[in-house]
mmCIF file as gemmi writes it, N, C-alpha and C atoms, coordinates in Angstrom:
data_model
loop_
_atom_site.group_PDB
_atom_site.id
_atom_site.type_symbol
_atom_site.label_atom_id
_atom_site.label_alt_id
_atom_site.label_comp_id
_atom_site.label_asym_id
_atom_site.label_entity_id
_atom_site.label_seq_id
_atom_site.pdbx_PDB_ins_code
_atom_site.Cartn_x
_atom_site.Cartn_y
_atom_site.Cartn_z
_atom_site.occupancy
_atom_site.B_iso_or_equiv
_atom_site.pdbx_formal_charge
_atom_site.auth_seq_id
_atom_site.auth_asym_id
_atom_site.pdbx_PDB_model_num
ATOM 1 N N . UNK Axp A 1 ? 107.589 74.722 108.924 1 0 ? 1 A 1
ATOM 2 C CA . UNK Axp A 1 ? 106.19 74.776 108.542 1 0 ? 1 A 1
ATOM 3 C C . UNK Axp A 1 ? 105.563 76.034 109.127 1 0 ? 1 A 1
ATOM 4 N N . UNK Axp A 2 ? 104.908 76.805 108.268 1 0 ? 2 A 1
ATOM 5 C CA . UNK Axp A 2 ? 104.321 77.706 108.866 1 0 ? 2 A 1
ATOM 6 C C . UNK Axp A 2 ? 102.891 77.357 109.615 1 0 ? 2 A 1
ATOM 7 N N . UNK Axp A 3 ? 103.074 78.705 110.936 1 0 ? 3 A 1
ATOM 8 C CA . UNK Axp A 3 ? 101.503 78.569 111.63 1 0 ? 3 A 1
ATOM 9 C C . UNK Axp A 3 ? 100.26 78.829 110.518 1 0 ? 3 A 1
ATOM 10 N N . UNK Axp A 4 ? 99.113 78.563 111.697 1 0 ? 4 A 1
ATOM 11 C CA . UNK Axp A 4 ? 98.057 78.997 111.086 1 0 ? 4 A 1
ATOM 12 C C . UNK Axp A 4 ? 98.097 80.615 111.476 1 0 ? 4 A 1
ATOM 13 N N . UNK Axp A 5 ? 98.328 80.991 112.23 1 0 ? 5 A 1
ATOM 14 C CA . UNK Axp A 5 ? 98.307 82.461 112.848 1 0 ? 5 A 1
ATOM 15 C C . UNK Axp A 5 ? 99.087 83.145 111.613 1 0 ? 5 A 1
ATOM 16 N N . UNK Axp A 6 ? 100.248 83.107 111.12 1 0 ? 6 A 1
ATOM 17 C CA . UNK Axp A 6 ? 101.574 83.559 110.755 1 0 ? 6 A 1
ATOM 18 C C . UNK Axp A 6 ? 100.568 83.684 109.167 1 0 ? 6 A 1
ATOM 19 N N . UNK Axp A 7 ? 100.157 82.151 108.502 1 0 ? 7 A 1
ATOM 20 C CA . UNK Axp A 7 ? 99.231 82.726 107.737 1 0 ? 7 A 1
ATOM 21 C C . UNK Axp A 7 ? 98.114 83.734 107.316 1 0 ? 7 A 1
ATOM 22 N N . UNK Axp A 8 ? 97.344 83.812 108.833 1 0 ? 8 A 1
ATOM 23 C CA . UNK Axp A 8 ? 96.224 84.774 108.539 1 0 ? 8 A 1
ATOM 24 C C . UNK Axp A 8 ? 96.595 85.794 108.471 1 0 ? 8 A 1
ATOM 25 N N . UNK Axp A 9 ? 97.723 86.102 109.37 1 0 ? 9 A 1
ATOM 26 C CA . UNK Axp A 9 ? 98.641 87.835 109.617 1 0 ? 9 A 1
ATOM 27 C C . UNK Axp A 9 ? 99.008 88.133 108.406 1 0 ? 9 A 1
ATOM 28 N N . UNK Axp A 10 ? 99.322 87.418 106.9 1 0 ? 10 A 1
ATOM 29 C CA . UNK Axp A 10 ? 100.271 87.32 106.068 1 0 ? 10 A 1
ATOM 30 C C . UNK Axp A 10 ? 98.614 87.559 105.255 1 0 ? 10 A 1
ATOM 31 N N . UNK Axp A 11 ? 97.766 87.283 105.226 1 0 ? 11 A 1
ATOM 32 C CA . UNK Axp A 11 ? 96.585 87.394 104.178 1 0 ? 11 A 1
ATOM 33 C C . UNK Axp A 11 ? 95.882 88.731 104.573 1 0 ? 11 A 1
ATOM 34 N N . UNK Axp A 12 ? 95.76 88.709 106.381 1 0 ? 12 A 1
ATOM 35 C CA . UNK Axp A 12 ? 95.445 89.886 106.349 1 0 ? 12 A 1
ATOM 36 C C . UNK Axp A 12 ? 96.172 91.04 106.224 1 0 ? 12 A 1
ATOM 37 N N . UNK Axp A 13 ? 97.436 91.466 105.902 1 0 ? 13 A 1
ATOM 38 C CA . UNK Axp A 13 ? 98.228 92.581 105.381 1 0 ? 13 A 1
ATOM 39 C C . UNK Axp A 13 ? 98.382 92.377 103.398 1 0 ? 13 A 1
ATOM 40 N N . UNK Axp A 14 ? 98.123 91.669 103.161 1 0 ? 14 A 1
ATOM 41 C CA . UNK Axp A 14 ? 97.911 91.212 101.844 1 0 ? 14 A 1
ATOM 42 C C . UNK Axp A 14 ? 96.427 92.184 101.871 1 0 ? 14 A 1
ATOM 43 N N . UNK Axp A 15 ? 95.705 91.592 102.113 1 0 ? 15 A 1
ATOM 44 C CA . UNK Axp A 15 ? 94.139 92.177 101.844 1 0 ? 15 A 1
ATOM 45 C C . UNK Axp A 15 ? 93.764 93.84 102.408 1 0 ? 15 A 1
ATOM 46 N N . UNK Axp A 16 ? 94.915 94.086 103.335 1 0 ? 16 A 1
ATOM 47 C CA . UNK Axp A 16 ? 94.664 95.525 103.84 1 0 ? 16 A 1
ATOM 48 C C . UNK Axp A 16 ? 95.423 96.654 102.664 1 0 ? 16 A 1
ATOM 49 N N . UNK Axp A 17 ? 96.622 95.879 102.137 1 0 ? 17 A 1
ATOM 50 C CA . UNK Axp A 17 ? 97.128 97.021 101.399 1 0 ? 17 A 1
ATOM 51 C C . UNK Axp A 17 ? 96.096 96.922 99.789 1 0 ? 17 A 1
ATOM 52 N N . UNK Axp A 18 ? 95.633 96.129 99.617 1 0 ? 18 A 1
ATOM 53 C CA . UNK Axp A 18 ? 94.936 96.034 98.581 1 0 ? 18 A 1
ATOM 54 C C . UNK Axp A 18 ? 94.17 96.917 98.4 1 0 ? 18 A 1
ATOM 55 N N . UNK Axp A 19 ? 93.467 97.017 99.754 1 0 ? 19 A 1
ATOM 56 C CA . UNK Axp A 19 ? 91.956 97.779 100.972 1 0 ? 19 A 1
ATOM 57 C C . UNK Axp A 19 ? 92.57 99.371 100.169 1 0 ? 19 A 1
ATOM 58 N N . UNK Axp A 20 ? 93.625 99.473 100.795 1 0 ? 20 A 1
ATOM 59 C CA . UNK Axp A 20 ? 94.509 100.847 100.483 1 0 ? 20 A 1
ATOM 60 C C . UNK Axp A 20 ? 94.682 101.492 99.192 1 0 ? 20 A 1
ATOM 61 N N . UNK Axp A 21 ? 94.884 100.489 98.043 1 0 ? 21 A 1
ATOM 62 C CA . UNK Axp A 21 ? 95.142 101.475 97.037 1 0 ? 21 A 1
ATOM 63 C C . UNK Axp A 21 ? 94.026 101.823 96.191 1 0 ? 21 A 1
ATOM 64 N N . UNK Axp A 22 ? 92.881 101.417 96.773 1 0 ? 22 A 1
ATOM 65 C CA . UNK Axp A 22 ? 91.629 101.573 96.356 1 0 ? 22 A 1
ATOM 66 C C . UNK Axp A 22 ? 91.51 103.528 96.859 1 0 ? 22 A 1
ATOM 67 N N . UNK Axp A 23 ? 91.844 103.931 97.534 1 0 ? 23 A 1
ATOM 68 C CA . UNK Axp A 23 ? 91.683 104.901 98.555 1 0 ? 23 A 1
ATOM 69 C C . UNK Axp A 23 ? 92.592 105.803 97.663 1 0 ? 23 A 1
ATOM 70 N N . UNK Axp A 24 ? 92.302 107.215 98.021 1 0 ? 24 A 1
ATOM 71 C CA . UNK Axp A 24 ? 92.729 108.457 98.077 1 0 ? 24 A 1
ATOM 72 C C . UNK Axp A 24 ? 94.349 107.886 98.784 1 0 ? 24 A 1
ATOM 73 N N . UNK Axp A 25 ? 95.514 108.478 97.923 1 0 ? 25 A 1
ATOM 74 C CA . UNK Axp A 25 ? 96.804 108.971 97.967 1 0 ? 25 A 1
ATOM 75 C C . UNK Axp A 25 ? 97.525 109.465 99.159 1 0 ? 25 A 1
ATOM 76 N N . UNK Axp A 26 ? 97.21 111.107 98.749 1 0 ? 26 A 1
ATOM 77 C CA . UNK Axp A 26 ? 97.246 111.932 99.757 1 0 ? 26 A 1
ATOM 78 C C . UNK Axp A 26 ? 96.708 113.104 99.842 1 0 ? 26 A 1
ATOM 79 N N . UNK Axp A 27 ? 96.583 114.253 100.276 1 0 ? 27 A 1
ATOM 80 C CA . UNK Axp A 27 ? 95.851 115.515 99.867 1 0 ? 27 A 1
ATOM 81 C C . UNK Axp A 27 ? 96.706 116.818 100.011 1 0 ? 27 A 1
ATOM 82 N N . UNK Axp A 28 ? 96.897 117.605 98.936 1 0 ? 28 A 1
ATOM 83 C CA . UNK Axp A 28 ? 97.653 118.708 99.296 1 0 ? 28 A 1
ATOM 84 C C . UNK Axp A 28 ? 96.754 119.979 99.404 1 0 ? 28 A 1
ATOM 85 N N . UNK Axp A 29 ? 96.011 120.298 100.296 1 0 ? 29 A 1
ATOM 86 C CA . UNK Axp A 29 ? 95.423 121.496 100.981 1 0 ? 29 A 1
ATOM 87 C C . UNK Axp A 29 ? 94.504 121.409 99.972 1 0 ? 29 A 1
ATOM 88 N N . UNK Axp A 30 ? 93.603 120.719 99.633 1 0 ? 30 A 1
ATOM 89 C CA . UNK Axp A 30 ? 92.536 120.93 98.851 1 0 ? 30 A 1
ATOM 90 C C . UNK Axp A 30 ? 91.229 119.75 99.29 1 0 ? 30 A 1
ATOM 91 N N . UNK Axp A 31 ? 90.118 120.226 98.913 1 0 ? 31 A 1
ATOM 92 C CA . UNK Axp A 31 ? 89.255 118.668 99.034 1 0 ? 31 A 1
ATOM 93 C C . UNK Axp A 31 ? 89.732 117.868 98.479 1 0 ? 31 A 1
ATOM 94 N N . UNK Axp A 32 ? 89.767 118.025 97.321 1 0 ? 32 A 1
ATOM 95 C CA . UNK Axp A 32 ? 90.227 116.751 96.112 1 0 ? 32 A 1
ATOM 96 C C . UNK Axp A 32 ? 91.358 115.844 95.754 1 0 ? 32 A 1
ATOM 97 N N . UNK Axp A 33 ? 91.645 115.029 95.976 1 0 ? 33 A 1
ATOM 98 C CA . UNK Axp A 33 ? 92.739 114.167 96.188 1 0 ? 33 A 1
ATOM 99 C C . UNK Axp A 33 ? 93.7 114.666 95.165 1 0 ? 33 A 1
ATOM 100 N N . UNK Axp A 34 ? 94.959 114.684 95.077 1 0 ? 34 A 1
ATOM 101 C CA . UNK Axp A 34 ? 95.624 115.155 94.02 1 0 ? 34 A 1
ATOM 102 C C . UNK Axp A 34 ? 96.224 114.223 92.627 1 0 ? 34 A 1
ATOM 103 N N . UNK Axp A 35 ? 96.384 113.085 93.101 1 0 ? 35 A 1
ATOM 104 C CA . UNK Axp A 35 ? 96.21 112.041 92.377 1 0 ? 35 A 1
ATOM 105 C C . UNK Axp A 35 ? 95.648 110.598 92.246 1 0 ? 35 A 1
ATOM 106 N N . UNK Axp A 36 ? 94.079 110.698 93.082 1 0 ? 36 A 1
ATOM 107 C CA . UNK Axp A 36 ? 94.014 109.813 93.203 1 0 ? 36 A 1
ATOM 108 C C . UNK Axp A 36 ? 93.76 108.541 94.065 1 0 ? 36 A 1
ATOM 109 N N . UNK Axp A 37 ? 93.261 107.185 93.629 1 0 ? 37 A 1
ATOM 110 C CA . UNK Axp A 37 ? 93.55 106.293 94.069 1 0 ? 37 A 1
ATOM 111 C C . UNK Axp A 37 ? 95.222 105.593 94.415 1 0 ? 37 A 1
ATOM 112 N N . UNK Axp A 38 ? 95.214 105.063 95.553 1 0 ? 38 A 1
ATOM 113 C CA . UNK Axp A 38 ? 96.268 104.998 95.879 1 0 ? 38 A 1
ATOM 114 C C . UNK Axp A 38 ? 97.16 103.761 94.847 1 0 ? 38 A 1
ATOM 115 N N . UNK Axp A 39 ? 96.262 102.917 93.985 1 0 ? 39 A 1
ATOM 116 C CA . UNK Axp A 39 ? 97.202 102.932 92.941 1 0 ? 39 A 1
ATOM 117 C C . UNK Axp A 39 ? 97.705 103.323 91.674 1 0 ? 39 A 1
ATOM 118 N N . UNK Axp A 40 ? 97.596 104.354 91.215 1 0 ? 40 A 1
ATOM 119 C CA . UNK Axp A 40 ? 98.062 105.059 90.199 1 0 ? 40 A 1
ATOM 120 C C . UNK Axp A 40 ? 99.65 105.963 91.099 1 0 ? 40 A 1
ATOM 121 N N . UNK Axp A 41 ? 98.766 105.817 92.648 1 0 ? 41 A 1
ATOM 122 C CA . UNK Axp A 41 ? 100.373 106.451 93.225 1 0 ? 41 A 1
ATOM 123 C C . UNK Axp A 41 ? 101.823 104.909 93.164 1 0 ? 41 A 1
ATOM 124 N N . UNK Axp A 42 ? 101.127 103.965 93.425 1 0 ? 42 A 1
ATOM 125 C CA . UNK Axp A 42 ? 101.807 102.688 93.391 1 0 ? 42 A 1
ATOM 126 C C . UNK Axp A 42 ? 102.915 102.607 92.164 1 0 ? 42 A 1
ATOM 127 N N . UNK Axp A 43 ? 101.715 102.606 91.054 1 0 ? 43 A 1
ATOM 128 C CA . UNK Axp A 43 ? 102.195 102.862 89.377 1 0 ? 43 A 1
ATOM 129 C C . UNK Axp A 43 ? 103.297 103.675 88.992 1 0 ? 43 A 1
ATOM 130 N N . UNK Axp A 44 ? 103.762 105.269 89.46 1 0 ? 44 A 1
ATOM 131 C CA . UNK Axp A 44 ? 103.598 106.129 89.012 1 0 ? 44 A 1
ATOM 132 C C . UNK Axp A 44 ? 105.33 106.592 89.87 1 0 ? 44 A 1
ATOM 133 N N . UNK Axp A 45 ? 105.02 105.892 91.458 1 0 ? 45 A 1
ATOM 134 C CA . UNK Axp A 45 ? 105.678 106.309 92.275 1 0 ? 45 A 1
ATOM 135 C C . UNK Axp A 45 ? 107.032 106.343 92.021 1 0 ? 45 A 1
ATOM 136 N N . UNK Axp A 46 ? 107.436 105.341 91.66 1 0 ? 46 A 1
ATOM 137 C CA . UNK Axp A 46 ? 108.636 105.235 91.209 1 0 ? 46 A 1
ATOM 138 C C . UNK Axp A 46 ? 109.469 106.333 90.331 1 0 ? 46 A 1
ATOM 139 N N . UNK Axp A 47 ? 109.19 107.16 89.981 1 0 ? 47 A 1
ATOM 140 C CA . UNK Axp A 47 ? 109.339 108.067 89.056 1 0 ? 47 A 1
ATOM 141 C C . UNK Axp A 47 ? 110.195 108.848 89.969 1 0 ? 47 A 1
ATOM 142 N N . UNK Axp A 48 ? 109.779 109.056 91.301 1 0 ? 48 A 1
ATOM 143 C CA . UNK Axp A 48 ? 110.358 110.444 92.868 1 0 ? 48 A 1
ATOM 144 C C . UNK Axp A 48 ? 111.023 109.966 93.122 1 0 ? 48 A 1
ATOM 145 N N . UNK Axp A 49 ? 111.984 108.73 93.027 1 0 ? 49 A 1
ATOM 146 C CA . UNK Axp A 49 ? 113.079 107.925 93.671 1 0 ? 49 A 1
ATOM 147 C C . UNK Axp A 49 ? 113.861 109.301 93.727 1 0 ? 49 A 1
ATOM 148 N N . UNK Axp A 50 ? 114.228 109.931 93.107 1 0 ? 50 A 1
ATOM 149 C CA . UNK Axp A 50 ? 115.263 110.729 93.35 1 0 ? 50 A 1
ATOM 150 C C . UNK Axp A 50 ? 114.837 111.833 93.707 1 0 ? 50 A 1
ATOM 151 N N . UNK Axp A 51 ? 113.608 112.314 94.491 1 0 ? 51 A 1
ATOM 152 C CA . UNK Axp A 51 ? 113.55 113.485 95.097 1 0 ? 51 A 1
ATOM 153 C C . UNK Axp A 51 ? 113.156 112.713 96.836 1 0 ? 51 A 1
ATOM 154 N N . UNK Axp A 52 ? 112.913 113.777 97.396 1 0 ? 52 A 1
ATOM 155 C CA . UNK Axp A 52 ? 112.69 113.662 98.73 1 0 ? 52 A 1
ATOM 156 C C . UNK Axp A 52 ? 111.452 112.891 99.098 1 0 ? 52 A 1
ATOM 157 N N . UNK Axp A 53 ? 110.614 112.948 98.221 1 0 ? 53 A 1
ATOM 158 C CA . UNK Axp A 53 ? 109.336 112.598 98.148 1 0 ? 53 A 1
ATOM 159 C C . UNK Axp A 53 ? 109.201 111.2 98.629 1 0 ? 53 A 1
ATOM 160 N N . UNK Axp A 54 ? 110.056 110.734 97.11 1 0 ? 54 A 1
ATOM 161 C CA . UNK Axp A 54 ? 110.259 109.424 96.284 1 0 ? 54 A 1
ATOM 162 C C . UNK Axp A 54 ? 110.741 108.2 97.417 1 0 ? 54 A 1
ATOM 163 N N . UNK Axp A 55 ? 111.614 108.503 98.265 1 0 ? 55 A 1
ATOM 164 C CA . UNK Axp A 55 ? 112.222 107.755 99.227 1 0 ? 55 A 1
ATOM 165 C C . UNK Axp A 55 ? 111.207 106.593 100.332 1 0 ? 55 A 1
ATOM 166 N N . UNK Axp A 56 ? 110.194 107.45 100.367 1 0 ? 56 A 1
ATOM 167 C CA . UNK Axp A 56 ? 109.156 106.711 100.675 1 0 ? 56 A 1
ATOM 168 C C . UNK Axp A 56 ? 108.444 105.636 99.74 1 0 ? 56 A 1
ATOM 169 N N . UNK Axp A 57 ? 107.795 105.689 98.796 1 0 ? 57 A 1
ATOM 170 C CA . UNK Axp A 57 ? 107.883 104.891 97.296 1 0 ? 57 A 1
ATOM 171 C C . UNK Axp A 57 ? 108.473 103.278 97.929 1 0 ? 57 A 1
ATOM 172 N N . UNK Axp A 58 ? 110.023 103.515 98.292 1 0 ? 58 A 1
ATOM 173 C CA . UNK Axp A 58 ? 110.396 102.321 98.12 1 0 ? 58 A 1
ATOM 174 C C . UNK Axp A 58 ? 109.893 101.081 99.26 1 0 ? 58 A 1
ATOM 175 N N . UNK Axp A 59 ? 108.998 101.834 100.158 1 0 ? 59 A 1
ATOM 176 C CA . UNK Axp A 59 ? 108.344 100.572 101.198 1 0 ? 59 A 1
ATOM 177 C C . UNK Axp A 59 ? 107.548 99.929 100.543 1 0 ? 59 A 1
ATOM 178 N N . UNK Axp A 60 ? 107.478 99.863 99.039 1 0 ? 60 A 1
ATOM 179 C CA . UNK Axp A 60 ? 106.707 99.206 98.753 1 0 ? 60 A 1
ATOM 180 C C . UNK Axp A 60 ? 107.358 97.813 98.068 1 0 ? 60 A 1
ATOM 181 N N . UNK Axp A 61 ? 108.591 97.747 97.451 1 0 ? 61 A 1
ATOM 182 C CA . UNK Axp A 61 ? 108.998 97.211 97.12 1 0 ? 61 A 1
ATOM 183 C C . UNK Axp A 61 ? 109.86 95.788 98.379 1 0 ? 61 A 1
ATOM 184 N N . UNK Axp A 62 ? 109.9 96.74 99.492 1 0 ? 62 A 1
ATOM 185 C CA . UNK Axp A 62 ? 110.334 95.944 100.635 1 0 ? 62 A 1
ATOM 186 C C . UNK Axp A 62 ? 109.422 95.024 101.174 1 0 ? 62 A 1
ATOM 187 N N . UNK Axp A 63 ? 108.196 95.278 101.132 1 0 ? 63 A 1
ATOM 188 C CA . UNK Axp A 63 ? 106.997 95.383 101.724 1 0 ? 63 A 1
ATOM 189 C C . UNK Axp A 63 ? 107.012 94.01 100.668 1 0 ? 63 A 1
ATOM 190 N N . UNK Axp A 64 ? 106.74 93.817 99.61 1 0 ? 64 A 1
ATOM 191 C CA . UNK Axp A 64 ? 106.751 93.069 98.802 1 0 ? 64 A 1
ATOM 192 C C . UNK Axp A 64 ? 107.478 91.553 99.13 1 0 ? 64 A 1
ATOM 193 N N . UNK Axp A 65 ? 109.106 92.087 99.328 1 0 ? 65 A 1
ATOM 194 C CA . UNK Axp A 65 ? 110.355 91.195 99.734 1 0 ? 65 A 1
ATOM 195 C C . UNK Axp A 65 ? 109.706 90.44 100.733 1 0 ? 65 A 1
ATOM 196 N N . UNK Axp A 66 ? 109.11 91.405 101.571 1 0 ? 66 A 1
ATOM 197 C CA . UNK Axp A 66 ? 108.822 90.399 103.15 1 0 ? 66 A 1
ATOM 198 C C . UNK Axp A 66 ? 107.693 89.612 102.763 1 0 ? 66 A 1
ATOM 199 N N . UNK Axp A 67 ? 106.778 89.948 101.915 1 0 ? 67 A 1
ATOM 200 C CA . UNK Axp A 67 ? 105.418 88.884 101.719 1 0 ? 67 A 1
ATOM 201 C C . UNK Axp A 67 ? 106.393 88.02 101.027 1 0 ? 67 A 1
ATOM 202 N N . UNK Axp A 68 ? 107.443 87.565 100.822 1 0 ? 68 A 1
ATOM 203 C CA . UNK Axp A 68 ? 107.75 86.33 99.759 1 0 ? 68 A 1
ATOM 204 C C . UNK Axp A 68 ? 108.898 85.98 100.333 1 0 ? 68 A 1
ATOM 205 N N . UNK Axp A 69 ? 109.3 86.28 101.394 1 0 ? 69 A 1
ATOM 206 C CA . UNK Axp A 69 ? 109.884 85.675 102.215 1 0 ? 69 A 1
ATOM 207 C C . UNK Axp A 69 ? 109.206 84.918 103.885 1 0 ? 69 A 1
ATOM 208 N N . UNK Axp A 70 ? 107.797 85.419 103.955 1 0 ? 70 A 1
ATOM 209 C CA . UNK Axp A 70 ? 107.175 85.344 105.084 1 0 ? 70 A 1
ATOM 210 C C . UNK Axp A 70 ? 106.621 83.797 104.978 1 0 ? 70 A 1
C-alpha cells in the first residue's frame, strides 16, 4: 500500500513537470526562446535521438516509466 507522503511526492513531480512545459525550452544566445514552450520541445524531441542533442530527450520517457511504476 502506498504512503500518503510517497503520494504527494508522486503528484507533486506530476504537477512540476507540467509547471515546465508551459516554460521556455532553452535559449541559444538570443532573448528569444528558440523553440518555445517546453512542450512543442516534448513533441518534437524525439526527432534528435540520434544526434548528441537528442540523448537527453529520452528522460522523458523514463521519467514516465517511473510515474507508473511509483
Amino acid at each position: 500500500m502506498k504512503t500518503t507522503s510517497s503520494r504527494a511526492l508522486l503528484f507533486a513531480s506530476v504537477f512540476v513537470y507540467f509547471i515546465c512545459l508551459t516554460q521556455p525550452g532553452f535559449y541559444a544566445g538570443s532573448e528569444e526562446p528558440v523553440f518555445g514552450p517546453g512542450i512543442g520541445l516534448l513533441l518534437i524531441g524525439w526527432f534528435a535521438i540520434g544526434s548528441g542533442a537528442g540523448f537527453s530527450w529520452l528522460a522523458n520517457p523514463v521519467l514516465f516509466l517511473v510515474w507508473n511504476f511509483a
